[in-house]
MARTI-743145 format. One record per residue (C-alpha): residue in one letter; x, y, z. Coordinates in pm, whole numbers, plus 50000, padded with zeros to 5 digits. Example, Ala and Ser with C-alpha at 12.3 -4.5 7.8 and 13.67 -1.06 7.14 Angstrom:
// residues 2
VEXLO  aa      x      y      z
VEXLO   a  51230  49550  50780
VEXLO   s  51367  49894  50714
//
This chain:
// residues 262
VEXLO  aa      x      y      z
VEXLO   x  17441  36615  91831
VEXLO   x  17275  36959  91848
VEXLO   x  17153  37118  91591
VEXLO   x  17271  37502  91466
VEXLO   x  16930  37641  91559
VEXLO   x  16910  37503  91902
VEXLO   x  16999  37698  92235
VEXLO   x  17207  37537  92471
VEXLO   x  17323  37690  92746
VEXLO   x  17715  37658  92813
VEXLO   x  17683  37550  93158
VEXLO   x  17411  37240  93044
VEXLO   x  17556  36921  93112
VEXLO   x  17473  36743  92819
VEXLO   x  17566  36353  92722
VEXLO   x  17746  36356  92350
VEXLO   x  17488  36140  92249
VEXLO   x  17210  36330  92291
VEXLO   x  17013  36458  91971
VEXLO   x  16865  36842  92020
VEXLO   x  16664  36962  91728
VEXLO   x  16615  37290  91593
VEXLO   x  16443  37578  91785
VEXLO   x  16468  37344  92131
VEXLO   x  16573  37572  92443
VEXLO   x  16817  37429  92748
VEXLO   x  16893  37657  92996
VEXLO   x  17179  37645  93300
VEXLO   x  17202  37403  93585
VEXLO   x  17022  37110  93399
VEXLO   x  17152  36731  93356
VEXLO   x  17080  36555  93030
VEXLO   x  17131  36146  93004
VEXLO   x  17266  35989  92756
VEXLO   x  17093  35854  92459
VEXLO   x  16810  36138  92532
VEXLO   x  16637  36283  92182
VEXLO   x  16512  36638  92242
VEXLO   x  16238  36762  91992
VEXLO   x  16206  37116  91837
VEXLO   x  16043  37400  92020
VEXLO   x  16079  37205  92372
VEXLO   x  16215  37424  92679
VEXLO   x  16415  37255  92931
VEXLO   x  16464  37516  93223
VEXLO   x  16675  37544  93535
VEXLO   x  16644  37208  93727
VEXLO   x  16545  36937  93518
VEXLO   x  16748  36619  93562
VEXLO   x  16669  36389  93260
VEXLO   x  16736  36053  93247
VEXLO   x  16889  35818  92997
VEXLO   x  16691  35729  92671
VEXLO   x  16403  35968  92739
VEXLO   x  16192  36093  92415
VEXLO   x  16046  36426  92488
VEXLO   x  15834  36584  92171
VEXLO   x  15812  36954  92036
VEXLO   x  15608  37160  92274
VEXLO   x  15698  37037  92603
VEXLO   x  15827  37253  92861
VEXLO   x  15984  37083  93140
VEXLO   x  16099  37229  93525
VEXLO   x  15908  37578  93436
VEXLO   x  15830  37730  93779
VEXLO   x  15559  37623  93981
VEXLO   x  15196  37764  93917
VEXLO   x  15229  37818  94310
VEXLO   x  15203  38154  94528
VEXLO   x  15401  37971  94780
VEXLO   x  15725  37950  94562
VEXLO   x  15912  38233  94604
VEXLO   x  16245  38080  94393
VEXLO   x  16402  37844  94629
VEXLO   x  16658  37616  94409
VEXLO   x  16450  37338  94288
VEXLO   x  16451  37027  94034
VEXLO   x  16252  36848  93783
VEXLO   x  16360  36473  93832
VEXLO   x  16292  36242  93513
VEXLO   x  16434  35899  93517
VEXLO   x  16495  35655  93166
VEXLO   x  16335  35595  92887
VEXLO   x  16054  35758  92984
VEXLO   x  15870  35931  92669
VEXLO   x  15720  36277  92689
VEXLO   x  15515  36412  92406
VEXLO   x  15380  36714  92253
VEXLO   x  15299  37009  92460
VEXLO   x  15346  36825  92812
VEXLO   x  15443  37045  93093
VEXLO   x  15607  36912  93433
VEXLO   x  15653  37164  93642
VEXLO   x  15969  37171  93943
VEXLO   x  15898  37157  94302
VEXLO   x  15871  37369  94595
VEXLO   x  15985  37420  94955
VEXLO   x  15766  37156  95012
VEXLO   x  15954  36845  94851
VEXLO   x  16182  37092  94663
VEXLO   x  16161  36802  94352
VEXLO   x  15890  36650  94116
VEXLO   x  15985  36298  93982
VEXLO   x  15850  36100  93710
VEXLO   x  15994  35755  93741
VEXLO   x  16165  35522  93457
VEXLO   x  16008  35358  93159
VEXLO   x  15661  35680  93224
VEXLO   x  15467  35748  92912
VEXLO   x  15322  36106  92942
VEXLO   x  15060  36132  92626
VEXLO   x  15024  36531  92465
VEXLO   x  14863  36764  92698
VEXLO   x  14886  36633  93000
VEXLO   x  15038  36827  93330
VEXLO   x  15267  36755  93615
VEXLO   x  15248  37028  93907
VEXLO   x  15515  37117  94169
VEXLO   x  15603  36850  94404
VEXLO   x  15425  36528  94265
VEXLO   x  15614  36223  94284
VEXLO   x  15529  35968  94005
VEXLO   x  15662  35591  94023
VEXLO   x  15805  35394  93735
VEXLO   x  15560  35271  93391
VEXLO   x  15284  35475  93468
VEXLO   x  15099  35618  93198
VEXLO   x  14895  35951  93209
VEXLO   x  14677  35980  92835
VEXLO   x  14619  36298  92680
VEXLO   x  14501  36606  92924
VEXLO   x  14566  36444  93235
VEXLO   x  14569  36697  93474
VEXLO   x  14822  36680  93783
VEXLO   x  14750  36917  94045
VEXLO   x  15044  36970  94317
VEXLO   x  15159  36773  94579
VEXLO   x  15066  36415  94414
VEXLO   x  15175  36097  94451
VEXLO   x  15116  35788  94174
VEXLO   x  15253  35474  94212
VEXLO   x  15413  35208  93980
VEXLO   x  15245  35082  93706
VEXLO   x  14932  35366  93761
VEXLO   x  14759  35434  93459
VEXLO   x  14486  35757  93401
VEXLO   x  14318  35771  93073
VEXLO   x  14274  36090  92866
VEXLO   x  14085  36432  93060
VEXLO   x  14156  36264  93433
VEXLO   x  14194  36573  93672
VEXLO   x  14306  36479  94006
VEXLO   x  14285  36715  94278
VEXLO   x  14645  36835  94474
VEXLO   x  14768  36598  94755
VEXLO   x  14604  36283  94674
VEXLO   x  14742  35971  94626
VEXLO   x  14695  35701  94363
VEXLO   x  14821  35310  94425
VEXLO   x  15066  35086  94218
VEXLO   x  14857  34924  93923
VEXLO   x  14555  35131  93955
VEXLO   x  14327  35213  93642
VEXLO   x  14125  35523  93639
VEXLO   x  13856  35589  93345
VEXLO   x  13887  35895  93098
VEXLO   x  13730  36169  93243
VEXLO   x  13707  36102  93590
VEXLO   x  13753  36394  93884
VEXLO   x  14009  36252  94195
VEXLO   x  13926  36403  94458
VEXLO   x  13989  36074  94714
VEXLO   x  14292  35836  94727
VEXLO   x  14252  35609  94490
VEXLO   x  14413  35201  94658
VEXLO   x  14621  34985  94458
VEXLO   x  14527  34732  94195
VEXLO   x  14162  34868  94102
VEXLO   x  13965  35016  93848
VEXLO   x  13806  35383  93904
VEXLO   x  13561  35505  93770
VEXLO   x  13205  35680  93785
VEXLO   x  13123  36014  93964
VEXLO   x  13145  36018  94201
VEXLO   x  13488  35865  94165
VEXLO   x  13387  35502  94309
VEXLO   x  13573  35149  94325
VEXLO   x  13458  34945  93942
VEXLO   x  13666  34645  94067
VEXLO   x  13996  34510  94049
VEXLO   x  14289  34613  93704
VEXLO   x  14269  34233  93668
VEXLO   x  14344  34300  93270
VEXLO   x  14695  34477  93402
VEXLO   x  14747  34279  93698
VEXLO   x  14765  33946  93453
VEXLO   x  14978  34131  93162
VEXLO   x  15206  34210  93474
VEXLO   x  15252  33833  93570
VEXLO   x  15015  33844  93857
VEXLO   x  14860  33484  93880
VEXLO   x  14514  33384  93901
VEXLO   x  14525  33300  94259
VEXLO   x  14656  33605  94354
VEXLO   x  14444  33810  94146
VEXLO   x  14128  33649  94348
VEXLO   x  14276  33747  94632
VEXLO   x  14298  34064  94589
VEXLO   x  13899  34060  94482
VEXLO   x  13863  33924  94816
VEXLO   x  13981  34217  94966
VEXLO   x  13809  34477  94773
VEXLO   x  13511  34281  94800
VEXLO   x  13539  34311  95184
VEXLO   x  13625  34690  95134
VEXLO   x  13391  34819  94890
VEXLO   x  13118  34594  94842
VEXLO   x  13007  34456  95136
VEXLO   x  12867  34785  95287
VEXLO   x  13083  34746  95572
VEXLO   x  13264  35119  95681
VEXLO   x  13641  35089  95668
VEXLO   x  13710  35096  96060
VEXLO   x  13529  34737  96048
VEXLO   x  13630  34608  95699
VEXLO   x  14013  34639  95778
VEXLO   x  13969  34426  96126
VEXLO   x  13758  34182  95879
VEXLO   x  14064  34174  95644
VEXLO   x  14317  34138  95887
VEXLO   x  14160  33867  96081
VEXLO   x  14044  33669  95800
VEXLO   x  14200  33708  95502
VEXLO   x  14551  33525  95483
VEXLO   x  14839  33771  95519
VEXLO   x  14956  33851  95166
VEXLO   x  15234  34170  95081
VEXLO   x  14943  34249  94780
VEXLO   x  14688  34233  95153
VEXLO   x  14973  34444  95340
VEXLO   x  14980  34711  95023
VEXLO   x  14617  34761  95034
VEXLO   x  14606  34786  95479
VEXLO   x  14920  35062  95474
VEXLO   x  14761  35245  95160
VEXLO   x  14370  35269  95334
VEXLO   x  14539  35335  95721
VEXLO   x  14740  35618  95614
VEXLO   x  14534  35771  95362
VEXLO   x  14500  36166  95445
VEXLO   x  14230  36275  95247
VEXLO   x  14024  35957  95291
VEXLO   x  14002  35692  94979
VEXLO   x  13706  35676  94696
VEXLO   x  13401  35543  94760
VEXLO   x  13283  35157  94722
VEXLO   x  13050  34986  94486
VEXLO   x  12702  35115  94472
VEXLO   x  12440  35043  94193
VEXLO   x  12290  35287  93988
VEXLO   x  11997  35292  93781
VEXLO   x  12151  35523  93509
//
């Protein structure tokens, strides 16, 4: 159902039951799902691909060019999978020659403010608060979640169920299943909170402590603490997750637990 007031350009591909409010913007070459509600004053651009049942509130502006000297307008997309909600004044930007696509997953909440840059790949229920800052090149994975004014630097990576506190700066990888906070950004233990609202038992929840506490709090350096891990800790896929995520992290993960006085 579009409204009188809204642009849509003839060559959109838009479901019939999508809803496009006044004053909203759709250019060519982009794919709207069904079920989709588009607020007033949004701007979908060339190369967004939105899902099915996706919310997306006045302001946003979604597959804008990259912020990016290196672009020099190569064909690329925005990727946005269902239900996924987008609100006020969010802006996702497409990718590059690099990946030549930034995704957001299924079932994402995006809170106002908060930015997406070229090439960042987010998984499926994360949730980025208000003013989360994406640079480019960025990978989240499921069930991630950043509170409000998180700015994470470009190419780093952030694991499946990991918590970060409001405010924090990312400038390491960031493993699966923990909490982040502190600055430096530094291990605060394990999302046990999500991992148990996410079915995660008891058993394995301690397990995963296990690890961490061989990782981050027992002073060890990482070289030694993954041998420890792998030769005593029982073999686990939540064990595996972690062993992949520290071995082939690039720009080196966060720091461990150290006391403070402040």
């Amino acid at each position: 159902m579009n409204q009188p007031l809204a642009y849509v350009h003839p060559q959109a591909q838009i479901a019939d039951s999508v809803v496009i409010e006044p004053f909203a913007s759709i250019s060519k070459n982009v794919v709207i799902g069904e079920g989709t509600w588009i607020g007033a004053n949004v701007s979908i651009m060339p190369g967004a691909r939105i899902g099915k049942n996706c919310r997306i509130f006045p302001g946003a502006v979604i597959s804008a060019v990259p912020q990016d000297l290196k672009y020099m307008g190569e064909d690329t997309e925005v990727v946005i999978g269902d239900n996924t909600t987008i609100r006020e004044c969010v802006t996702i930007n497409r990718g590059t020659k690099y990946a030549f696509r930034t995704v957001v997953g299924n079932n994402c909440l995006l809170m106002a403010y908060s930015h997406v840059a070229h090439d960042c790949a987010i998984g499926n229920n994360v949730i980025l608060a208000n003013s989360v800052n994406l640079a480019g090149h960025i990978e989240v994975g499921d069930w991630a979640i950043m509170e409000g004014l998180v700015a994470v630097q470009q190419f780093i990576k952030i694991g499946a169920h990991a918590f970060i506190a409001g405010g924090s700066l990312v400038r390491k990888d960031v493993p699966p299943f923990v909490k982040a906070g502190r600055e430096p950004l530094s291990y605060v233990g394990v999302n046990s909170v999500g991992l148990r609202r996410r079915g995660y038992s008891a058993e394995t929840i301690q397990h995963i402590q296990e690890i961490y506490r061989l990782l981050f709090v027992r002073g060890y350096n990482v070289t030694k603490a993954l041998y420890i891990i792998e030769a005593e800790v029982p073999a686990s896929a939540e064990r595996d997750m972690i062993v992949t995520f520290i071995r082939n992290s690039k720009e080196g993960v966060m720091k461990g637990f150290r006391h403070t006085n402040e």
